[in-house]
N, C-alpha and C positions, 0 to 999 in steps of 0.2 A: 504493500500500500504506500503510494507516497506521502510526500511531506504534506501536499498538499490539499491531499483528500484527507488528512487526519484534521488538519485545521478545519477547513467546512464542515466535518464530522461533529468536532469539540465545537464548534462556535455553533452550529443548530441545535448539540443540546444544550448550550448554556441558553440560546433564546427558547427553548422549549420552557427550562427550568423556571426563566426570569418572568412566562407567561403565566405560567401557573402561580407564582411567585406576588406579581402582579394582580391576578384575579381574585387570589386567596384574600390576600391585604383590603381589597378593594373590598370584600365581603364582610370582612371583619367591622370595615369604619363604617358602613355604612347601612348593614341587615339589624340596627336598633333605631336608625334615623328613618328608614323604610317602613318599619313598623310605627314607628308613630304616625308618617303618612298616612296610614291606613286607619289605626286607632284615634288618631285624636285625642289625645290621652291629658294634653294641654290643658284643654277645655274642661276636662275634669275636675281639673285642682279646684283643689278647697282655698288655697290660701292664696293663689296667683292674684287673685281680685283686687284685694285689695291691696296689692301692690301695683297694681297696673293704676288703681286709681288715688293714691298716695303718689306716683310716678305722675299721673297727669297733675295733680294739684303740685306739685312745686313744679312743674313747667312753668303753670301759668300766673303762682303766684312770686318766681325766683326765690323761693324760701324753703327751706327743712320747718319740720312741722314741731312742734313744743307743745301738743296739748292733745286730746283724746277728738281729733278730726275726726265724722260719718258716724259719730257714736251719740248716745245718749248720756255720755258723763261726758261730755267738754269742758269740764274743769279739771278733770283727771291730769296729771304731764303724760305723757309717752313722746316719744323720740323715734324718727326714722333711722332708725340704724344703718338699718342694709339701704339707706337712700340709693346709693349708687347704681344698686341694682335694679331699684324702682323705675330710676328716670331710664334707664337702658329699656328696660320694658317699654314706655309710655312711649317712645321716642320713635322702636319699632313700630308700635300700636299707632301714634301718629302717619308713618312710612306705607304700612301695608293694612292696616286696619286688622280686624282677628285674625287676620290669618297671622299676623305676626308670632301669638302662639306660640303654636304648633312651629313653627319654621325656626323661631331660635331654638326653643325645644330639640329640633335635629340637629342644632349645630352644636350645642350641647353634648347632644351624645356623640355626634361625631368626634369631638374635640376630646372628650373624656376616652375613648375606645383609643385613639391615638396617645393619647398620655398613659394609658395602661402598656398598651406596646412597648413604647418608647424606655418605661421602666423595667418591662422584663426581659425587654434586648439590653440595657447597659450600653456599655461602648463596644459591646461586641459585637458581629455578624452575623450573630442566630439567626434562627427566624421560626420555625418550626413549634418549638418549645414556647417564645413568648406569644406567639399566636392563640396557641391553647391556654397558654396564663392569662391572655387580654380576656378572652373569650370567658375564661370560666369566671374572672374579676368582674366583669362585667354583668353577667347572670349573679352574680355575687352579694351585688348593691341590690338593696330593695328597688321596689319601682320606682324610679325618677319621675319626679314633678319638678314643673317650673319654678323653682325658691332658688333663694338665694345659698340653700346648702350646696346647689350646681357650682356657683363660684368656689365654695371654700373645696369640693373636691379636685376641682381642678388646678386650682392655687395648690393646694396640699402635693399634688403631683408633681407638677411644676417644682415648687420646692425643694420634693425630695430628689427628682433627679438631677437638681442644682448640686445639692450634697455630696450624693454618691456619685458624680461627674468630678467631682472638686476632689474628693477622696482618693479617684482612682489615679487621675493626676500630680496629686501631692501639692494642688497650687489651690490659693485662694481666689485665683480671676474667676472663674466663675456663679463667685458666692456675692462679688461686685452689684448684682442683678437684686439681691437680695432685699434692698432698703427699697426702691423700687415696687417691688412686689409687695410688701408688707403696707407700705402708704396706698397699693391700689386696694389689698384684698381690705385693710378696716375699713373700707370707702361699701364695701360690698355684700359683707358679712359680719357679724360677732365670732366666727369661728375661729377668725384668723388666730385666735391666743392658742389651738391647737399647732400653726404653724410655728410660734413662738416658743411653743412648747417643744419641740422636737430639735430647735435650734440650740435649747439651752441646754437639751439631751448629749448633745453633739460637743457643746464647750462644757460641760462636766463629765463627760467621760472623757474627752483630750485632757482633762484635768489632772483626773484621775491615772491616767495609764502616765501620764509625766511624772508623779507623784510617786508611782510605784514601780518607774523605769531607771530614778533617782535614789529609791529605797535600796534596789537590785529583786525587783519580785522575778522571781526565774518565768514567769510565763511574758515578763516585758522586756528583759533584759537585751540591749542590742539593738530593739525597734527604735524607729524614727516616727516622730506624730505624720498620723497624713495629711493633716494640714499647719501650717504653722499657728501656733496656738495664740500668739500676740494679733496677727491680724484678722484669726477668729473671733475672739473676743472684742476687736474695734469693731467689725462688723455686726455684730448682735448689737454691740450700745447702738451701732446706728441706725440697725432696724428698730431698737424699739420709741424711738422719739418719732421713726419715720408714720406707726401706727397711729401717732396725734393728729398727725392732718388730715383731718375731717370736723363738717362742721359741730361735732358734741366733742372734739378733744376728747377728753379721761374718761368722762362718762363710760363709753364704747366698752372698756374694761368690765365696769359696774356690772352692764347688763349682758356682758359675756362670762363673769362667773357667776352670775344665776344660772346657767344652764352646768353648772359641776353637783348644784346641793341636789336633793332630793324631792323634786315636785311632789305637792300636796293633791295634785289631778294625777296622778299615778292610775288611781284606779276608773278614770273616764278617758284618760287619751292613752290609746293604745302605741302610740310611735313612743311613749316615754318609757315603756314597762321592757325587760329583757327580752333577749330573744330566744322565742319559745321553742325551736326547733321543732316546729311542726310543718315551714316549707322547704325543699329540697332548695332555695337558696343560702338559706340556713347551715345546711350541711356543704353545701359548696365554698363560704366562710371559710367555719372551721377544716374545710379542706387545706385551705389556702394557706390557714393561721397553721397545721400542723406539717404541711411541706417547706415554709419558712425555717420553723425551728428546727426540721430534718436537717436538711441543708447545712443550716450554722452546728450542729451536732455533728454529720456525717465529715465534715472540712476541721473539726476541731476547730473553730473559729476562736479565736484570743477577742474579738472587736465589741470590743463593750456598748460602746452605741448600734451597734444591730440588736444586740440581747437587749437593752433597756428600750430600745422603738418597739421592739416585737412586745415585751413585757406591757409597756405601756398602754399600747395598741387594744393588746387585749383586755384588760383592765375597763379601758375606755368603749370598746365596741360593741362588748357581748352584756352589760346590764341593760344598757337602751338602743333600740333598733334604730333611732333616728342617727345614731352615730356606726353602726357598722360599718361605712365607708372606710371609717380609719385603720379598720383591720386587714382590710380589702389591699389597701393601697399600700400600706406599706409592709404586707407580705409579697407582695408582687415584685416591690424592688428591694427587697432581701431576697429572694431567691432569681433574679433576674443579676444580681450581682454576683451570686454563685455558680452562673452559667458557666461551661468552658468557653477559649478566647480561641473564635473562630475567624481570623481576618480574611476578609474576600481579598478575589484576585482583581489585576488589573488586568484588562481587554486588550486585545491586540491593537485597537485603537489610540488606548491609554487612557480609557472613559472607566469608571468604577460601575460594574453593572450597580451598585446601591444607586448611585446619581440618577442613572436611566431609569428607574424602578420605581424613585420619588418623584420623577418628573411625572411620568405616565398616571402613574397611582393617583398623584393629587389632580390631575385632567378630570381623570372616569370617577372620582369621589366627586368632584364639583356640579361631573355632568349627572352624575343620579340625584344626587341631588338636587338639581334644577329643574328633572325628569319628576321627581317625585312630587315636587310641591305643586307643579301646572297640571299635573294628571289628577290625583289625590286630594288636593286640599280646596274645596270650594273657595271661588274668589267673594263670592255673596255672602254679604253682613247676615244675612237672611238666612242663607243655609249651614252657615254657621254656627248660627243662635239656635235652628233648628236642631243641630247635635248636640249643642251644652244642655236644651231643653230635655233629654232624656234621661239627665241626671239633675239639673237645676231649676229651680221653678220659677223657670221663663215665662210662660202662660201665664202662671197665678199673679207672678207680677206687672204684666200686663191690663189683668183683671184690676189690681188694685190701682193701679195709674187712671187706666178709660175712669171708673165709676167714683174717681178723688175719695177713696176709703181715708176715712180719720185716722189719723197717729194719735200719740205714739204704738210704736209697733214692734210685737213679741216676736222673735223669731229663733227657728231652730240655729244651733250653736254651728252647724256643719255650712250654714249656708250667711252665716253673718257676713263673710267677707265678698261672694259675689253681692251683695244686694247692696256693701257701698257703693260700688260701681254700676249694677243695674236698675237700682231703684236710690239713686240719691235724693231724691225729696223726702228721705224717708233716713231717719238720725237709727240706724241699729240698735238693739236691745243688750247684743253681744257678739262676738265675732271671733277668730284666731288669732286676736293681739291679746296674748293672756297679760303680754308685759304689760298693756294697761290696764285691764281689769284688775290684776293681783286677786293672789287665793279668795279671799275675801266674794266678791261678785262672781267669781268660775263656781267656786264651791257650790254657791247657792244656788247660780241654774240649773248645775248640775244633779245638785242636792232634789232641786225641784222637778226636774225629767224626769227625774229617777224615782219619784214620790215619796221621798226618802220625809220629805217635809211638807208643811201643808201652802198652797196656793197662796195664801194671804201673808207669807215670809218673804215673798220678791216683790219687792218693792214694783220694778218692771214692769209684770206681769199684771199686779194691781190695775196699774195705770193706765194698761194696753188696751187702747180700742179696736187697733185689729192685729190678729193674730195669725203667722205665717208659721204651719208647720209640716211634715214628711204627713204624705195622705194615707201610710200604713204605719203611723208612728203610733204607741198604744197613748199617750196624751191626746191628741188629737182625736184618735175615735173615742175616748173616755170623754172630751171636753165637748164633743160634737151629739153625744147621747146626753147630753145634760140641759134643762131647761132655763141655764144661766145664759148660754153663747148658741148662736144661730150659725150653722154653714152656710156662707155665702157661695161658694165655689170649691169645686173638685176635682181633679182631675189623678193619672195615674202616678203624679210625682210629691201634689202639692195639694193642701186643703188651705183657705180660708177662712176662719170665725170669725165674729164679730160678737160682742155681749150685746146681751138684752137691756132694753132697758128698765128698770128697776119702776 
């Protein structure tokens, strides 16, 4: 065979390989943004609402909000926190109208399935193995909804593969990015004290292994830090002043270690309680969390900040399901770190197939995505509203608009936050800002749904002239058989009451 029938030979299967290579990748970023195409899963959320419309009111009024805005206690304080994330919302919603949704929704996922990848290839040339790690990471995380917890997992990513990029290198340029990062993510989230939290993981264990490389501990003796530990620690002081710049300063803090104690709504919001292992993503988790620690086992790892992330991780992930992400993600680049170091070839051209691979890949992800959203996602405000209507009571509020029903107005706790947004003439009773309610007023609705207490303890409820609740909710058919409150309206999502009067 010649020379040069072996070259055509080797060069058709490298573009065999790079095709499949390509197609695979393309499947990965994209077969969760596809489904939402299809689902509409956006439109769902409980909690998007009213950030979409917290988002439109500081557009128009150029101000972060100080006080309990769409509510029925505007004297309350509360604070936009995740402002940042609100006007990003509102700004879409301005751009494309609801479809906006649903469409950052896939860039979302898109973005987050590539930061999964990215961390369990490392600086090596895998592909195969991180692929199955993206993928099972992925199914890993609960269902994603449009919040602002989208930002802090992606930041969290971001992050870590800053670290473990910095680490493998032995240099701090890449940690440069850092103060940067921490000034956007407070802008975007309360979570960010999680990214903070890993950061300090990282300069107390460099602390630590110096300490005990000084002492002569036989498991450090000889080791060099992997990063230099003085311009480690200038960069943490500079992340953390960088986390002030937003408009609540220090605050942000405040209302980011309320989410460490122990809610007293435990036993009414389910995203706060552990995780139950009762769905196979659950066990996909803890799959994740125990091929991590394999890993640093199976390598006899010395690296004390992988053991204390991993530690931590779990800690933080598995009491409450709204934070599983953090186990998710940084088992992913603990074991994406322990890959072996497989360097691609260079092409007879002298092109690196990766380069051709990102080129392509990022084409056909753009182009399904462009495909998905003109096929899939109705351009009409109409048939839009039509789909959130099978879950939200689109109709009833409708009803209550045409026929100017009286306020003030009772409403189920799941749907407080679209009805600032859909029904804003109408001051909510309660909603998903527990941070402004505080235990105090949650307790008592809750208290009160639940009949735990009698009617005439919520103050609210007293007062309510009409009354919005789920049309198979057992209050609503108890309030609707009673000869106090008249059914106005019904439908298969939403009932209406109104009292009697007296």
């Amino acid at each position: 065979m010649s020379l040069d029938s072996i070259r055509q030979k080797t060069l058709g299967g490298n573009l065999g390989a790079t095709s499949l290579r390509v197609v695979v990748l393309v499947l990965l970023l994209t077969t969760a943004a596809a489904y939402e195409a299809v689902s509409l899963s956006a439109l769902d959320g409980l909690e998007v609402w009213s950030h979409l419309r917290t988002g439109i009111w500081i557009l128009q009024n150029h101000a972060v909000p100080h006080n309990g805005l769409f509510s029925q206690y505007p004297d309350l304080p509360w604070k936009a926190h995740s402002w940042g994330f609100d006007v990003l919302l509102a700004a879409a919603y301005k751009l494309i109208g609801l479809r906006a949704l649903p469409v950052l929704l896939m860039v979302f996922k898109v973005a987050l399935a590539l930061i999964f990848f990215l961390l369990a290839r490392g600086s090596r040339q895998n592909f195969w193995i991180p692929v199955l790690l993206a993928a099972v990471a992925q199914y890993a995380v609960p269902s994603l909804r449009l919040q602002p917890a989208l930002c802090s997992i992606l930041l969290y990513g971001v992050e870590l593969a800053l670290l473990f990029q910095a680490r493998r290198a032995g240099s701090a340029r890449p940690l440069l990015w850092l103060p940067l990062l921490f000034a956007i993510w407070a802008n975007l989230d309360t979570q960010f004290v999680y990214g903070l939290l890993v950061l300090g993981l990282l300069l107390a264990a460099g602390v630590t292994e110096e300490i005990c490389r000084r002492c002569g501990v036989g498991w450090f003796a000889g080791q060099t830090p992997a990063i230099p530990l003085g311009k480690l620690a200038a960069l943490t002081a500079t992340s953390l002043p960088a986390t002030l710049l937003n408009p609540y300063t220090y605050d942000v803090y405040g209302a980011a270690l309320k989410n460490f104690g122990r809610s007293a709504l435990l036993a009414y919001l389910p995203e706060l309680s552990a995780i139950g292992f009762r769905r196979p993503q659950d066990f996909a988790l803890l799959l994740l969390a125990m091929l991590a620690f394999f890993s640093l086992g199976r390598r006899r790892s010395r690296d004390l900040f992988q053991f204390a992330l991993m530690i931590v991780s779990a800690v933080l992930s598995f009491p409450a399901q709204r934070d599983s992400w953090l186990g998710a993600v940084a088992a992913v680049a603990v074991v994406g770190d322990a890959l072996p170091n497989r360097r691609s070839k260079v092409t007879q051209e002298g092109v690196r197939p990766w380069a051709l691979e990102n080129f392509v890949t990022a084409g056909l992800v753009l182009m399904a995505l462009w495909v998905a959203v003109v096929i899939r996602i109705p351009s009409s405000r109409e048939a839009l509203l039509a789909s959130v209507g099978r879950t939200l009571p689109v109709r009833a509020c409708d009803y209550i608009r045409e026929n100017h029903l009286p306020g003030p107005l009772f409403n189920a706790y799941e749907w407080g936050s679209f009805l600032t947004w859909y029904l804003p003439g109408y001051d909510v009773a309660i909603d998903s800002r527990n941070d402004l309610y505080g235990d105090e007023i949650n307790l008592r609705y809750f208290k009160l749904t639940h009949a735990e207490i009698p009617l005439s303890r919520d103050v609210s409820f007293v007062y309510a002239r009409t009354i919005l609740l789920p049309s198979n909710a057992p209050m609503a058919v108890a309030l609707s058989a009673t000869a106090r409150f008249k059914m106005v309206y019904r439908d298969d999502v939403a009932m209406v009451l109104v009292p009697q009067n007296e």
